[in-house]
N, C-alpha and C positions, 0 to 999 in steps of 0.2 A: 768535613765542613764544606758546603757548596760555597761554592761561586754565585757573588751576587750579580745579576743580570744586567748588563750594558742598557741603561736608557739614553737613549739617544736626544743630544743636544738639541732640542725644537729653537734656541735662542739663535743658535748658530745659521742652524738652518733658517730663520726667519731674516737675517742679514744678507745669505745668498740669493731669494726670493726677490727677484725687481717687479714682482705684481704691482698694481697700484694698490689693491688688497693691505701688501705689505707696507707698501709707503705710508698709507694712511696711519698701520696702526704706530710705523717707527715717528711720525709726525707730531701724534697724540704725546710723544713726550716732552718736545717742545713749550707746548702751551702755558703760558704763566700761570701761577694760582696765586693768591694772598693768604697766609700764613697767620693766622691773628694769634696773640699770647698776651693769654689772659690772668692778671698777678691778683686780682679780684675783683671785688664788686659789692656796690654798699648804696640799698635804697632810700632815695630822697624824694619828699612830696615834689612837687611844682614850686611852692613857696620858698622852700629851700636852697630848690636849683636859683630861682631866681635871684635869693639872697646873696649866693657865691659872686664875690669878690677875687680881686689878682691877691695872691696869697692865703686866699681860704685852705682849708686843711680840710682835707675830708676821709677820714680815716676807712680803711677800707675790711672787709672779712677776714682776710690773710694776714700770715705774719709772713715776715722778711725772708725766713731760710724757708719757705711750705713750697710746694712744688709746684711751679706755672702751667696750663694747659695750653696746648698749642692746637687749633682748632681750621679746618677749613671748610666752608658755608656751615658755620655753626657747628660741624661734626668733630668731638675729641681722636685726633688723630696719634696726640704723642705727649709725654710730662715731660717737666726738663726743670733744671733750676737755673737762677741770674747768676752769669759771671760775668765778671768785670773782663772789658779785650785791654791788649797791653800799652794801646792809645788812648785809658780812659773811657771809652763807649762800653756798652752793653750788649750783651748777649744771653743767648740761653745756651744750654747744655743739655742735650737729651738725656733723657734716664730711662725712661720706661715708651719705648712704641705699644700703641695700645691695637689692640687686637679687635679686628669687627667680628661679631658673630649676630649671626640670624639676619643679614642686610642681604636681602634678596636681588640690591642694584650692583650686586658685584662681588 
């Protein structure tokens, strides 16, 4: 049985690297993004919206256990489902990272 071939760490190497090359791209991880999580969505005329009152109900596509999308600029990045955190607030839970294919910006 052969011996599988040493690939050499490029991650590591790019942390020894003080290019500005390198800074830039160790920099690019910084940057904030917004995370949106989306539980559904349910079309209303203009009439409708208008109608909405404090306590309107507006029942949505989704049911309660279906799985949330978690989106960034509109793009499905990951599912997950609502869990409860242990002071009452909300959270998601990842399930499924979704995989890009055929996206040419990357």
């Amino acid at each position: 049985m052969a011996n599988p071939e040493k690939i050499p760490d490029d991650t590591a190497q790019d942390r020894r690297d003080s290019s500005g090359r390198n800074a830039f791209k160790r920099s690019i991880y910084s940057v904030p993004v917004t995370v949106t999580v989306s539980i559904g969505q349910k079309r209303l005329s203009v009439s409708e919206i208008l109608e909405l009152q404090p306590e309107s109900i507006v029942p949505l596509t989704a049911r309660i256990d279906d799985p949330v999308d978690l989106t960034i600029d509109n793009k499905l990045i990951a599912k997950g489902e609502l869990v409860e955190t242990g002071d009452g607030g909300i959270a998601v839970k990842i399930i499924e990272i979704v995989e890009r294919s055929g996206d040419s910006n990357g």
